[in-house]
mmCIF file of the N, C-alpha and C atoms, coordinates in Angstrom:
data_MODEL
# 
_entry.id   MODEL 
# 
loop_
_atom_site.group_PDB 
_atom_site.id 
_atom_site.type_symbol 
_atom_site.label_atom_id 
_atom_site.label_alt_id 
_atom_site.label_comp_id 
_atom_site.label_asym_id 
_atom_site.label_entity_id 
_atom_site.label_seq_id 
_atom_site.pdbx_PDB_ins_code 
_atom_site.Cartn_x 
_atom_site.Cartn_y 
_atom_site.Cartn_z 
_atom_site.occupancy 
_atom_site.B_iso_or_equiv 
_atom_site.pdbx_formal_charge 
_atom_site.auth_seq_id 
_atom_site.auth_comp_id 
_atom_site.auth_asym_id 
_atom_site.auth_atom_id 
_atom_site.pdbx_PDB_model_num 
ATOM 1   N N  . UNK A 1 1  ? -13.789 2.294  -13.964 1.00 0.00 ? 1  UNK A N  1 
ATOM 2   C CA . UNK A 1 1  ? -13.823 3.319  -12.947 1.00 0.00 ? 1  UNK A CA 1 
ATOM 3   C C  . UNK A 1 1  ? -13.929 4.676  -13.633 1.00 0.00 ? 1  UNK A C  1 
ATOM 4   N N  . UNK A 1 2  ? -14.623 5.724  -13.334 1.00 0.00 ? 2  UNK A N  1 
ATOM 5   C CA . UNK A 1 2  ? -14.915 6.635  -14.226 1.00 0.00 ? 2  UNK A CA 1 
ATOM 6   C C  . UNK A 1 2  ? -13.767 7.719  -13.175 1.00 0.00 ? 2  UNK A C  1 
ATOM 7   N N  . UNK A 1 3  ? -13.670 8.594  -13.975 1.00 0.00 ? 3  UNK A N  1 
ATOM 8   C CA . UNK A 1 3  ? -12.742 9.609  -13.836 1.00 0.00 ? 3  UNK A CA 1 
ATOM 9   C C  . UNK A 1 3  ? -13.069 10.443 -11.901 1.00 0.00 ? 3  UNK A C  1 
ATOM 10  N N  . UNK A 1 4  ? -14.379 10.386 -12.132 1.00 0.00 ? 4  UNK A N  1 
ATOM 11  C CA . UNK A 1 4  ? -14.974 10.773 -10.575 1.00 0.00 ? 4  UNK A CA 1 
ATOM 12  C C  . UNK A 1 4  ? -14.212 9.958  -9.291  1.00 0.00 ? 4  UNK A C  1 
ATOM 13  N N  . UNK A 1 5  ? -14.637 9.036  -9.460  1.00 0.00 ? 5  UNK A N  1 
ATOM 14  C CA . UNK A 1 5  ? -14.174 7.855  -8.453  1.00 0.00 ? 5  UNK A CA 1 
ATOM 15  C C  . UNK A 1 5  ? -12.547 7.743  -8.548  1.00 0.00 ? 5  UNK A C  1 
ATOM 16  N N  . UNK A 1 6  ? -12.035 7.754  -9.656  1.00 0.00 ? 6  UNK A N  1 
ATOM 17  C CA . UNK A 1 6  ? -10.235 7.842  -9.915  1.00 0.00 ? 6  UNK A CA 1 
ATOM 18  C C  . UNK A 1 6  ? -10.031 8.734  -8.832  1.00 0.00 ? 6  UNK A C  1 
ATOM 19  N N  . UNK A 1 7  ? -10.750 10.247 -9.234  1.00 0.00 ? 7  UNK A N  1 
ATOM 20  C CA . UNK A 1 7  ? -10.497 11.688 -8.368  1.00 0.00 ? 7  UNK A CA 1 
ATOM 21  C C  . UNK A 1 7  ? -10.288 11.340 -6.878  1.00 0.00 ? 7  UNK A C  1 
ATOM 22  N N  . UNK A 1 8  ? -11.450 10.432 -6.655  1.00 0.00 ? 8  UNK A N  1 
ATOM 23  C CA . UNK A 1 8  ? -12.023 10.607 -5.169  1.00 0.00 ? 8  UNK A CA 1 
ATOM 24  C C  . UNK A 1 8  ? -10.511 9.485  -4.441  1.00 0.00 ? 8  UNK A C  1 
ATOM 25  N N  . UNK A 1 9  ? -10.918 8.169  -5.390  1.00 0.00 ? 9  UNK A N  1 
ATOM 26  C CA . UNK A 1 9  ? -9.249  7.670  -5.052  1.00 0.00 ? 9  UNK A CA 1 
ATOM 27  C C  . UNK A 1 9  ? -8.349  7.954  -4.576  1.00 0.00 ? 9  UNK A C  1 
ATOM 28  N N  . UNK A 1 10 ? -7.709  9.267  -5.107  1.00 0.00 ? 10 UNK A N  1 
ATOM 29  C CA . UNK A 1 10 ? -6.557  9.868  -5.347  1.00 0.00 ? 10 UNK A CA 1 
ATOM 30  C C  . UNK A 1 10 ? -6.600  10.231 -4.042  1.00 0.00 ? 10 UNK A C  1 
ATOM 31  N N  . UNK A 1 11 ? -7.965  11.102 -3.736  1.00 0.00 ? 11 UNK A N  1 
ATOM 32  C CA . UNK A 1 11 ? -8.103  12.003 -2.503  1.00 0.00 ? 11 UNK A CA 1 
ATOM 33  C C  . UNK A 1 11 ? -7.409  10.997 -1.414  1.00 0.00 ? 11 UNK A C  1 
ATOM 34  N N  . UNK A 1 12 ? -8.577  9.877  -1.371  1.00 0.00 ? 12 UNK A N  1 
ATOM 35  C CA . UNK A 1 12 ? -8.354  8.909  0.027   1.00 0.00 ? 12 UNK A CA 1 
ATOM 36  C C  . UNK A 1 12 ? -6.571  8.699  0.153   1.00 0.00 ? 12 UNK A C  1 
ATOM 37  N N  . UNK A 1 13 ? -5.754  8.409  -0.964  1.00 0.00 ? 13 UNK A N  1 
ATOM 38  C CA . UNK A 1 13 ? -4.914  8.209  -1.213  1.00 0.00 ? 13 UNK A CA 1 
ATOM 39  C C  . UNK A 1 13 ? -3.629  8.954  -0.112  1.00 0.00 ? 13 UNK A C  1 
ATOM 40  N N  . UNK A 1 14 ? -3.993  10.287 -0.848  1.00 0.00 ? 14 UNK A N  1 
ATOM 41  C CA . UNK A 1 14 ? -3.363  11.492 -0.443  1.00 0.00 ? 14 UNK A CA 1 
ATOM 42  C C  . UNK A 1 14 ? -3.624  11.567 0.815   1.00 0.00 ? 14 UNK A C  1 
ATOM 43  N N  . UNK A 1 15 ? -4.441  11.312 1.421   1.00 0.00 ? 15 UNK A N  1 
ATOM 44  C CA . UNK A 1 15 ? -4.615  12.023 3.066   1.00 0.00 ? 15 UNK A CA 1 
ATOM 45  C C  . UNK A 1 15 ? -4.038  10.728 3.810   1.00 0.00 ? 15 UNK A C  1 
ATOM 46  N N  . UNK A 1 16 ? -3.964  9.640  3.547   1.00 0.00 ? 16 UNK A N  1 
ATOM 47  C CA . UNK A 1 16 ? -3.651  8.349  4.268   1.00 0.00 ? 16 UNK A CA 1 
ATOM 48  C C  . UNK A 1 16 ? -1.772  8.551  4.335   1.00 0.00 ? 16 UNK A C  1 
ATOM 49  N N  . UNK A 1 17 ? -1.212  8.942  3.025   1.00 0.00 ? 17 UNK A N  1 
ATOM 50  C CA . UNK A 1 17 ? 0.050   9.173  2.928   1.00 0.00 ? 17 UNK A CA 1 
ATOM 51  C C  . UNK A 1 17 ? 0.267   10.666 3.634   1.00 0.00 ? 17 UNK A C  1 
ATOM 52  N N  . UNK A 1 18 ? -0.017  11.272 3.714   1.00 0.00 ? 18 UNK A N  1 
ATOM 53  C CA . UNK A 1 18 ? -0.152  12.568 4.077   1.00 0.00 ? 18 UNK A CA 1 
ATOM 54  C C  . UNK A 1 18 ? -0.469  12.261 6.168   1.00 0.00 ? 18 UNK A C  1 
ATOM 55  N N  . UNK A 1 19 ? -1.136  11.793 6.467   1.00 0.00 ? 19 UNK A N  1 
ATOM 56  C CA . UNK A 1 19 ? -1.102  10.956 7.641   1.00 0.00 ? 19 UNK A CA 1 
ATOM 57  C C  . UNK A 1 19 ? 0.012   10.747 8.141   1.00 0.00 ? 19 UNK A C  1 
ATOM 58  N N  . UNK A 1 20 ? 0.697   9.529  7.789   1.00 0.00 ? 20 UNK A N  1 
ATOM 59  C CA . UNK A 1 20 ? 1.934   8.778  7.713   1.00 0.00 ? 20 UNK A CA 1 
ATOM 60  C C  . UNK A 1 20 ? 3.013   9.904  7.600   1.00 0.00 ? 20 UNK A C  1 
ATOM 61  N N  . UNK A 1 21 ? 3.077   10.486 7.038   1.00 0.00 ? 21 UNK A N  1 
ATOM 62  C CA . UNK A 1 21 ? 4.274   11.193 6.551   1.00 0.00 ? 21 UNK A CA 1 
ATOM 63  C C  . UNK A 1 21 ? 4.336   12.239 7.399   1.00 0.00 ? 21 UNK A C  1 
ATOM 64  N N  . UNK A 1 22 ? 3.074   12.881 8.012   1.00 0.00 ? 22 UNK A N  1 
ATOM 65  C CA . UNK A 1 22 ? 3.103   13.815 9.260   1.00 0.00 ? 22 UNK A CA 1 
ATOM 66  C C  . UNK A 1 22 ? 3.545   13.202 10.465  1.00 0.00 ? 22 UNK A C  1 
ATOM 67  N N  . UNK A 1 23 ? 3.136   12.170 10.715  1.00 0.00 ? 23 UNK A N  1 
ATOM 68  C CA . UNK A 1 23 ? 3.610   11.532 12.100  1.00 0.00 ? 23 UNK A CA 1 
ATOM 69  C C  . UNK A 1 23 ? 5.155   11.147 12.087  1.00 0.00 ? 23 UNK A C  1 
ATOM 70  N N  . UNK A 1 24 ? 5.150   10.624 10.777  1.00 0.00 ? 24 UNK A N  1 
ATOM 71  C CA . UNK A 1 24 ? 6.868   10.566 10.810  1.00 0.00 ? 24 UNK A CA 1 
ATOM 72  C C  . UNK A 1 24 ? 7.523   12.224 10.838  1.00 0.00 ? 24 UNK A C  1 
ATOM 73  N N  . UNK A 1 25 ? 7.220   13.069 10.255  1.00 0.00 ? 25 UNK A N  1 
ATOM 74  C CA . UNK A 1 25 ? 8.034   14.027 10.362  1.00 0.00 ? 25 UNK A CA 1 
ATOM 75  C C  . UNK A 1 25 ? 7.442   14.930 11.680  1.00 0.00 ? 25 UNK A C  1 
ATOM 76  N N  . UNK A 1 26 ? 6.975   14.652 12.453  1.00 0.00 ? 26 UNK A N  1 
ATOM 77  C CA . UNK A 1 26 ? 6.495   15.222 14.043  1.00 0.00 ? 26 UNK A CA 1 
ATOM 78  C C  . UNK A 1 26 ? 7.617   14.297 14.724  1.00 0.00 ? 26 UNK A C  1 
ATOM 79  N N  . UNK A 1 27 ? 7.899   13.114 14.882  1.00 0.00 ? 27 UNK A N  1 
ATOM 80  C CA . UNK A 1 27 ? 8.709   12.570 15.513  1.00 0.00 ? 27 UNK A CA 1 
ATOM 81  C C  . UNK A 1 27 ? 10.193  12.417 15.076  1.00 0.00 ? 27 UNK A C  1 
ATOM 82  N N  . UNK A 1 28 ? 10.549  12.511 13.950  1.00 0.00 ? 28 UNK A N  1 
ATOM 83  C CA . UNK A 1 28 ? 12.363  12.976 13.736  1.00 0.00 ? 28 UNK A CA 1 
ATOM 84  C C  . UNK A 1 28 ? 12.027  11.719 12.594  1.00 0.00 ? 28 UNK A C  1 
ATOM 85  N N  . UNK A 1 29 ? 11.746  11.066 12.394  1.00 0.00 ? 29 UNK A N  1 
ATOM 86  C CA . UNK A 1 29 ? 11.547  9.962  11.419  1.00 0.00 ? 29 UNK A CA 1 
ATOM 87  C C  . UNK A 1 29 ? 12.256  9.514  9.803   1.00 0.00 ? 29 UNK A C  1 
ATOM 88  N N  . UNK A 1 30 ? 13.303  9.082  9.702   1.00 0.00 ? 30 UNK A N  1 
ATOM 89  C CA . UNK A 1 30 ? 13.185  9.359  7.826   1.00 0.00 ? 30 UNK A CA 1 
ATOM 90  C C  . UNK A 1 30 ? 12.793  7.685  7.727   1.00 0.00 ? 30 UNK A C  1 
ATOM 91  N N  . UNK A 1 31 ? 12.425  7.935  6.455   1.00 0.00 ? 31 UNK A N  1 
ATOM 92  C CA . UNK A 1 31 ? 11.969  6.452  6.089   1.00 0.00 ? 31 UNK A CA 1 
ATOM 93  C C  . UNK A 1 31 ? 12.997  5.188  6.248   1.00 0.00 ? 31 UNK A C  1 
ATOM 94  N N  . UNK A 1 32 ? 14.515  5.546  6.600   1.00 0.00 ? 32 UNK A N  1 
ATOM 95  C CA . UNK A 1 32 ? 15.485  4.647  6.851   1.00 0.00 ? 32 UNK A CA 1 
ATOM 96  C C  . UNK A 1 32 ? 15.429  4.372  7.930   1.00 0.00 ? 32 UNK A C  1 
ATOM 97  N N  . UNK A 1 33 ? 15.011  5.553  9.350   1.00 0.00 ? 33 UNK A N  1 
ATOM 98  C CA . UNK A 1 33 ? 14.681  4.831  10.872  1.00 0.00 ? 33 UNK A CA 1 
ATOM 99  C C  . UNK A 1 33 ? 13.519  4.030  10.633  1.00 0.00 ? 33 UNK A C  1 
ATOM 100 N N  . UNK A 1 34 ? 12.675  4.586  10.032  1.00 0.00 ? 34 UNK A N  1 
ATOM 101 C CA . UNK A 1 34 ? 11.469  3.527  10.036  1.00 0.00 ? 34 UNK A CA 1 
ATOM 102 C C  . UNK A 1 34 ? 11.400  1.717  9.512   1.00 0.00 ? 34 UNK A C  1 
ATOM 103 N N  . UNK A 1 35 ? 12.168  1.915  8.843   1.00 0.00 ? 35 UNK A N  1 
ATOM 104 C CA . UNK A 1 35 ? 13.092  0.477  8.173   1.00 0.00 ? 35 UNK A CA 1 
ATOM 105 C C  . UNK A 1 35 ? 13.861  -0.327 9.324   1.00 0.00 ? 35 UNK A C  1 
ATOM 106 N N  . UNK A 1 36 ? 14.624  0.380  10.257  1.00 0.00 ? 36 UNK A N  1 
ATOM 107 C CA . UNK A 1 36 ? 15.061  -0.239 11.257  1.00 0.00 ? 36 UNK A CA 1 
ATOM 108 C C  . UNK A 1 36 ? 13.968  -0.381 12.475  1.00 0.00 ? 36 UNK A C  1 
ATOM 109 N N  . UNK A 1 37 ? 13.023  0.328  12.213  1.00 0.00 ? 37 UNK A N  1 
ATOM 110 C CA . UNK A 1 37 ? 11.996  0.393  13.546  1.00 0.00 ? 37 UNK A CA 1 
ATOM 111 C C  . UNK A 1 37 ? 10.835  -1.092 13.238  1.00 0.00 ? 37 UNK A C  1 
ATOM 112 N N  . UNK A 1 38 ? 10.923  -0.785 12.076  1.00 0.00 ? 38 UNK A N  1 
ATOM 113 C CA . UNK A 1 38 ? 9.879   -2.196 11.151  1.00 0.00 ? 38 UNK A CA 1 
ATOM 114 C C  . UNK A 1 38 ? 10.383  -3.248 11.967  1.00 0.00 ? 38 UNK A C  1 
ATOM 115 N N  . UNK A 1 39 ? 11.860  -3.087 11.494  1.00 0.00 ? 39 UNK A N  1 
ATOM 116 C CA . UNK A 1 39 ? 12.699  -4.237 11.819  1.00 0.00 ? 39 UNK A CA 1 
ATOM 117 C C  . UNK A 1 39 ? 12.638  -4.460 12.970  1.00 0.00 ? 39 UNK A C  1 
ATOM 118 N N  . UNK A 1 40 ? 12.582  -3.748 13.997  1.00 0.00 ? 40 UNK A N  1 
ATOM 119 C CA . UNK A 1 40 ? 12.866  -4.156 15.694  1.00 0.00 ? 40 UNK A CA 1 
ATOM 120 C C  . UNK A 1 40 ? 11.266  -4.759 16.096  1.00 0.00 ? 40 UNK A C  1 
ATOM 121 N N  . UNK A 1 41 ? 10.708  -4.905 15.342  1.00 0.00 ? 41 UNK A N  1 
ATOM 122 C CA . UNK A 1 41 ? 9.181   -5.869 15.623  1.00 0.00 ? 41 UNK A CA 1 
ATOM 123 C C  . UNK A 1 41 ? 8.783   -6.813 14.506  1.00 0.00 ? 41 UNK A C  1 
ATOM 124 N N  . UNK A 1 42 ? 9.408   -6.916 13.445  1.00 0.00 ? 42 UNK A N  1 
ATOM 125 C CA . UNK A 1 42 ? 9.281   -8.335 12.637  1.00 0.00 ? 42 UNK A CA 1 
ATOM 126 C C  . UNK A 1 42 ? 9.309   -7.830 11.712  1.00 0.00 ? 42 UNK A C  1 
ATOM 127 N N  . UNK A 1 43 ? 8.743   -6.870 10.972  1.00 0.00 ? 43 UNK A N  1 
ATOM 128 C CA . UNK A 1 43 ? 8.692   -6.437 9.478   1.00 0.00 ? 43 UNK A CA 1 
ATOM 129 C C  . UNK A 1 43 ? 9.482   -6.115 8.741   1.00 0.00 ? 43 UNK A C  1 
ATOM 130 N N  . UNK A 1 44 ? 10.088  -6.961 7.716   1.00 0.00 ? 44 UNK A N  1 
ATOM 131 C CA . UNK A 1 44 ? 11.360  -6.711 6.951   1.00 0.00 ? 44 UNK A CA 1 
ATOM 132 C C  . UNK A 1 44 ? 11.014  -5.861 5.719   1.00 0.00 ? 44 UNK A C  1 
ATOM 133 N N  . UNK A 1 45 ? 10.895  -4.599 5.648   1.00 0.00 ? 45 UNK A N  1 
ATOM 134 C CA . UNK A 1 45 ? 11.394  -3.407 4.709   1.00 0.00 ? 45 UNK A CA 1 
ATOM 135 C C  . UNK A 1 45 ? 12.532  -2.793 4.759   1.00 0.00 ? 45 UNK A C  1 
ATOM 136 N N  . UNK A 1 46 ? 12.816  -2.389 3.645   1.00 0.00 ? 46 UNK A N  1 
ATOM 137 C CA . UNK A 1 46 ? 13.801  -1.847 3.283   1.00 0.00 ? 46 UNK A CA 1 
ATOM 138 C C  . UNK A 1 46 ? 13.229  -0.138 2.718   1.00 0.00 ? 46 UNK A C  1 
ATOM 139 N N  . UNK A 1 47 ? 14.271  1.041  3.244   1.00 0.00 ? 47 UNK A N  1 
ATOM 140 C CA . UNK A 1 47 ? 13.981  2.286  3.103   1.00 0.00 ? 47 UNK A CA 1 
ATOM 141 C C  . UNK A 1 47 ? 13.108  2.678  1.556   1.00 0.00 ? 47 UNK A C  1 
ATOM 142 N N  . UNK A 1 48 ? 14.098  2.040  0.247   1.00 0.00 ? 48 UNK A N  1 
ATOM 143 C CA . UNK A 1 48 ? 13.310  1.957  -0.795  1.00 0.00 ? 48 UNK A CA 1 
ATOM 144 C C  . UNK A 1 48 ? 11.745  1.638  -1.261  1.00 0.00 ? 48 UNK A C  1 
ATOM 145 N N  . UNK A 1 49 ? 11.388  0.638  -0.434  1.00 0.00 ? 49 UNK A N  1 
ATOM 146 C CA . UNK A 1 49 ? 10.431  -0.242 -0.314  1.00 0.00 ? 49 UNK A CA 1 
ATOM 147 C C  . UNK A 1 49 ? 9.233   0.973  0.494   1.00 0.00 ? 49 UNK A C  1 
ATOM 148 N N  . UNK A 1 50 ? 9.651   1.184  1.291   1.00 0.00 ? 50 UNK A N  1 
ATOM 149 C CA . UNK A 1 50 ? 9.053   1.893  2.585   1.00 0.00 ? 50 UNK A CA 1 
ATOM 150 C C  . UNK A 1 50 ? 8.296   3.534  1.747   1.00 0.00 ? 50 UNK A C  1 
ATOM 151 N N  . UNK A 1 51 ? 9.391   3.970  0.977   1.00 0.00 ? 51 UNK A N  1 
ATOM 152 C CA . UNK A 1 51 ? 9.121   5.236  -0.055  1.00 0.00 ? 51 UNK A CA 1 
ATOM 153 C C  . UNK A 1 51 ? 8.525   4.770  -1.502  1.00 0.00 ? 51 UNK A C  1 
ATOM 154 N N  . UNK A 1 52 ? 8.948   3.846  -1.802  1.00 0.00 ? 52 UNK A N  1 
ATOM 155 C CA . UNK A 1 52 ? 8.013   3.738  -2.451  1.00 0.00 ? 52 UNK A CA 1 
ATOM 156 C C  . UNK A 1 52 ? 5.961   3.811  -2.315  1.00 0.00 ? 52 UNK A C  1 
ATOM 157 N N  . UNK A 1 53 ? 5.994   2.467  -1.553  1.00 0.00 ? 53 UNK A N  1 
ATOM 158 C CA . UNK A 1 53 ? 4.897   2.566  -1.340  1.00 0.00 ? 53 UNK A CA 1 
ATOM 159 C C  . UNK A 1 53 ? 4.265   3.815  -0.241  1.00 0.00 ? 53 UNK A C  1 
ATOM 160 N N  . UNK A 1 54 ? 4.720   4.393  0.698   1.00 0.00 ? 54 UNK A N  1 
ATOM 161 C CA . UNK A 1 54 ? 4.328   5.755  0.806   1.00 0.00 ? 54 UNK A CA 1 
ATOM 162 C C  . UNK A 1 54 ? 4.178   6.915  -0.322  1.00 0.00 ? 54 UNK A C  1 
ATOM 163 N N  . UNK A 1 55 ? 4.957   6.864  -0.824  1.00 0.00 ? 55 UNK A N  1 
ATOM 164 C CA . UNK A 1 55 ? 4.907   7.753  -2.465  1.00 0.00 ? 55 UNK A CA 1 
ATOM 165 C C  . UNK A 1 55 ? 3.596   7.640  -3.201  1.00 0.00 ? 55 UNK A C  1 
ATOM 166 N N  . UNK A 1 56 ? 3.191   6.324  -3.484  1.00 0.00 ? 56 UNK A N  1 
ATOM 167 C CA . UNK A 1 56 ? 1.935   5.850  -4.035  1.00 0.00 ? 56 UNK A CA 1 
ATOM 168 C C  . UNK A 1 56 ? 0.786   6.043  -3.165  1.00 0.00 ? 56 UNK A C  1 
ATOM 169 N N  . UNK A 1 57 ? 0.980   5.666  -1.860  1.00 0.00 ? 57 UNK A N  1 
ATOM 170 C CA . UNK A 1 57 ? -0.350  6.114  -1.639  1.00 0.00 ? 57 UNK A CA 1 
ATOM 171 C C  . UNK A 1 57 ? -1.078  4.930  -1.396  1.00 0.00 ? 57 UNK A C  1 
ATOM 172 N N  . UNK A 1 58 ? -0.134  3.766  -1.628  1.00 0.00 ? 58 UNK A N  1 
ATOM 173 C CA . UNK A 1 58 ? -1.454  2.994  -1.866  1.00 0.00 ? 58 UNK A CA 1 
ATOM 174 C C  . UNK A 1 58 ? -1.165  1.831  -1.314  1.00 0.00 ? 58 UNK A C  1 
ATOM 175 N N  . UNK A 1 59 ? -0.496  1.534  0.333   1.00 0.00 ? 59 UNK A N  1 
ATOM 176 C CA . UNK A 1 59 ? -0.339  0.702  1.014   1.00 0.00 ? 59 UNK A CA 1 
ATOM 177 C C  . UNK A 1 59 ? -1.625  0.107  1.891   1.00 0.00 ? 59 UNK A C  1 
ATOM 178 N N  . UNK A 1 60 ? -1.780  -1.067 2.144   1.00 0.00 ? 60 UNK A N  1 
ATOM 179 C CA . UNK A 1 60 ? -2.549  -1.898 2.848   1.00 0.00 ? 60 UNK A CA 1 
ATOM 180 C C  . UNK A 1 60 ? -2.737  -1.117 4.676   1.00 0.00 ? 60 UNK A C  1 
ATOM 181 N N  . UNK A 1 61 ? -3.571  -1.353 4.934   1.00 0.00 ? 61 UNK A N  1 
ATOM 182 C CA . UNK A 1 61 ? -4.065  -0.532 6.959   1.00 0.00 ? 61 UNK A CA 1 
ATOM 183 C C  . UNK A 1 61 ? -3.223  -1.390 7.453   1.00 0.00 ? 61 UNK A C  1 
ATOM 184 N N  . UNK A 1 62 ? -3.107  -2.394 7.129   1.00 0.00 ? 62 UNK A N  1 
ATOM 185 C CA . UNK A 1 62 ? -2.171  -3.377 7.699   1.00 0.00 ? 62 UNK A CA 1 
ATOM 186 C C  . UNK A 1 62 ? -0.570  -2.650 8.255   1.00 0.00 ? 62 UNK A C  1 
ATOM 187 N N  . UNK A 1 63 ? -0.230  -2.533 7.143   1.00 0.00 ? 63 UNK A N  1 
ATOM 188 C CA . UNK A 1 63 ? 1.281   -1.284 6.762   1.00 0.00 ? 63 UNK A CA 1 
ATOM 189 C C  . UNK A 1 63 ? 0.973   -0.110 7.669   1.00 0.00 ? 63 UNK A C  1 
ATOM 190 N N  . UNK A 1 64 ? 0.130   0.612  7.334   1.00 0.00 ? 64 UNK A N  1 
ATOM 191 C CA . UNK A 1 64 ? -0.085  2.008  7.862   1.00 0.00 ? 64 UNK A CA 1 
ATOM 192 C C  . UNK A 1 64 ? -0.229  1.844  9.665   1.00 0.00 ? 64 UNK A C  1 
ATOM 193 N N  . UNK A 1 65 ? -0.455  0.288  10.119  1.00 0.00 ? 65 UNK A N  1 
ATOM 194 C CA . UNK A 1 65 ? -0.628  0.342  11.799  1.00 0.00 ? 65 UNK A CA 1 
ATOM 195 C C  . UNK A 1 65 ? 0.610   0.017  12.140  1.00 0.00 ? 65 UNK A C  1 
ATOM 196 N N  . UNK A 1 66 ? 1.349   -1.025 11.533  1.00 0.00 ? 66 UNK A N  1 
ATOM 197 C CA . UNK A 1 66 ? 2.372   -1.408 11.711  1.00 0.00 ? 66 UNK A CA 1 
ATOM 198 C C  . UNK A 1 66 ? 3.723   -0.081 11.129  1.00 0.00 ? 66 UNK A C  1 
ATOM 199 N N  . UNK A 1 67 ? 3.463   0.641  10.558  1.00 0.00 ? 67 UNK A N  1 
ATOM 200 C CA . UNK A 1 67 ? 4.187   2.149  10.861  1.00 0.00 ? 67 UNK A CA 1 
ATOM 201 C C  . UNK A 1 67 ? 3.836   2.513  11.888  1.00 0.00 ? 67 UNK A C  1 
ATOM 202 N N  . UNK A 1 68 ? 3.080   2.681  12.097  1.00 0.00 ? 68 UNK A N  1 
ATOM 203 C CA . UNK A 1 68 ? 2.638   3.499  13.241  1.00 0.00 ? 68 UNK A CA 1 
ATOM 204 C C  . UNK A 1 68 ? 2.793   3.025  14.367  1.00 0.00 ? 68 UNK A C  1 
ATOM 205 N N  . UNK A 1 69 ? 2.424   1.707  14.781  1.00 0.00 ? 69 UNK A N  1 
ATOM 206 C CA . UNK A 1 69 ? 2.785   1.477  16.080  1.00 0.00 ? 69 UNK A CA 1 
ATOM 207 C C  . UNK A 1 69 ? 4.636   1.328  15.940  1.00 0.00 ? 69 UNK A C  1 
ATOM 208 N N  . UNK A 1 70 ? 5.394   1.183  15.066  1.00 0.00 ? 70 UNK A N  1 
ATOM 209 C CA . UNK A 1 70 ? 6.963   0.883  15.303  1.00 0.00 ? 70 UNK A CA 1 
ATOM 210 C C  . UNK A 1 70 ? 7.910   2.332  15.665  1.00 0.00 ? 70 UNK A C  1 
ATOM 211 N N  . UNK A 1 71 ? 6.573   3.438  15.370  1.00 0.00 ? 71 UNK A N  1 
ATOM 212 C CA . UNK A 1 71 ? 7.695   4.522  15.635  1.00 0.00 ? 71 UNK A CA 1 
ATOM 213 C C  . UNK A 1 71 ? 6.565   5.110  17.278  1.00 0.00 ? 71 UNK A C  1 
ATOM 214 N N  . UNK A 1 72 ? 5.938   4.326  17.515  1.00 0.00 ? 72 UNK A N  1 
ATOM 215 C CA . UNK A 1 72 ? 5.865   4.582  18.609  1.00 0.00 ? 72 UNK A CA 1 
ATOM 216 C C  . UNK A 1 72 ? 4.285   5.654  18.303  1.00 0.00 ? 72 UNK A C  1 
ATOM 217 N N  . UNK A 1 73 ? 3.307   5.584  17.798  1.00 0.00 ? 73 UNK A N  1 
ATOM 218 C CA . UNK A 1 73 ? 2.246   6.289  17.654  1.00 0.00 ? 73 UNK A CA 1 
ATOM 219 C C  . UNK A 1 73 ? 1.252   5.823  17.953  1.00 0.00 ? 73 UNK A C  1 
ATOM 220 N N  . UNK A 1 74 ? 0.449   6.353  19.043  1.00 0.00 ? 74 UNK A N  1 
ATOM 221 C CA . UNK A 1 74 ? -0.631  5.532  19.740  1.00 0.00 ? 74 UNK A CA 1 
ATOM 222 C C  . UNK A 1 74 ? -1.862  6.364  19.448  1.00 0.00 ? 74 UNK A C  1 
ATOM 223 N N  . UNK A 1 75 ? -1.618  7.672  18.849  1.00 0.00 ? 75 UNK A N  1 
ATOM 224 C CA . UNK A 1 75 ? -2.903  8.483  18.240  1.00 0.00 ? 75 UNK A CA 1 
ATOM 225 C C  . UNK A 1 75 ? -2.808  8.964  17.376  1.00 0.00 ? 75 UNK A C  1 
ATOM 226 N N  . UNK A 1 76 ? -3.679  9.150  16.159  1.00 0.00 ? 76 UNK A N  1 
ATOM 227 C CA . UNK A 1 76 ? -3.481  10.296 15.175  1.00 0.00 ? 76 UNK A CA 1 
ATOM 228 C C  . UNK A 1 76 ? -4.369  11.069 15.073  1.00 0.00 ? 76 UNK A C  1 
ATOM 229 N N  . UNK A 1 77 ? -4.518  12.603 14.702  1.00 0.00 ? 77 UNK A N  1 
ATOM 230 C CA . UNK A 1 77 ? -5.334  13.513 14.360  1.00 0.00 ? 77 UNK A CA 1 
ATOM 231 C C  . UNK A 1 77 ? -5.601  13.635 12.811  1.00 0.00 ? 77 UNK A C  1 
ATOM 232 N N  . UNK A 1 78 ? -7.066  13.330 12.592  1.00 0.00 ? 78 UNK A N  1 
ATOM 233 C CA . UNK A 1 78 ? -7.161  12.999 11.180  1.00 0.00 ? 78 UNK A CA 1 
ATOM 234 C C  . UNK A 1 78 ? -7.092  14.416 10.078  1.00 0.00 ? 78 UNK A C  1 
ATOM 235 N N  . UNK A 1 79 ? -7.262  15.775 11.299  1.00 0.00 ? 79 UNK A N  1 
ATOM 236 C CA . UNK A 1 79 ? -7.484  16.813 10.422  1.00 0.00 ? 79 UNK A CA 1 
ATOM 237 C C  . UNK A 1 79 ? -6.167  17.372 10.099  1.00 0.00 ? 79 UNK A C  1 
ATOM 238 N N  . UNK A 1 80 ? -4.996  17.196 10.793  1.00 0.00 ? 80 UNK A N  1 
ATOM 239 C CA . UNK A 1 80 ? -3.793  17.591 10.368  1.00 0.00 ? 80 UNK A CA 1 
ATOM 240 C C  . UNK A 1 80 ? -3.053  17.049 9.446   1.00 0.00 ? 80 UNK A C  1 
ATOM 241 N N  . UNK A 1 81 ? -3.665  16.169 8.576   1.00 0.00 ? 81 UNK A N  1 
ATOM 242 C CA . UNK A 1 81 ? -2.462  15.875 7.516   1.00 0.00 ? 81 UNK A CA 1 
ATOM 243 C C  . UNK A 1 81 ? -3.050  16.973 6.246   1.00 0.00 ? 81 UNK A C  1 
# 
């Protein structure tokens, strides 16, 4: 992977976490409600778990819907993160 594509990576990276992390902090959110919110629809994370891979950047769409629909998010605006 050449240094370009790393860059561009990073970008996609950043705005997907940057996403996530706006919607949680628009709705009162810390990554420990979200751990119990996982939980109240099947998904067993733990707060650690949850920051981590938000930190990185580099969780599966899978993760990122299933955040999203557990804290209750039925739209996002892609230009505000």
């Amino acid at each position: 992977m050449t240094s370009r594509s790393k860059q561009k990576t990073k970008d996609w990276r950043a705005k997907v976490k940057g996403i996530l992390k706006a919607e949680l902090k628009r709705r009162g959110f810390s990554y420990a409600d979200l751990a119990e919110k996982l939980g109240a629809i099947g998904i067993e994370e733990n707060e650690r778990n949850i920051s981590n891979k938000i930190g990185r950047g580099s969780f599966t769409a899978v993760f990122f819907v299933q955040c999203l629909e557990a804290i209750g998010c039925n739209t996002i605006h892609l230009g505000d993160a």
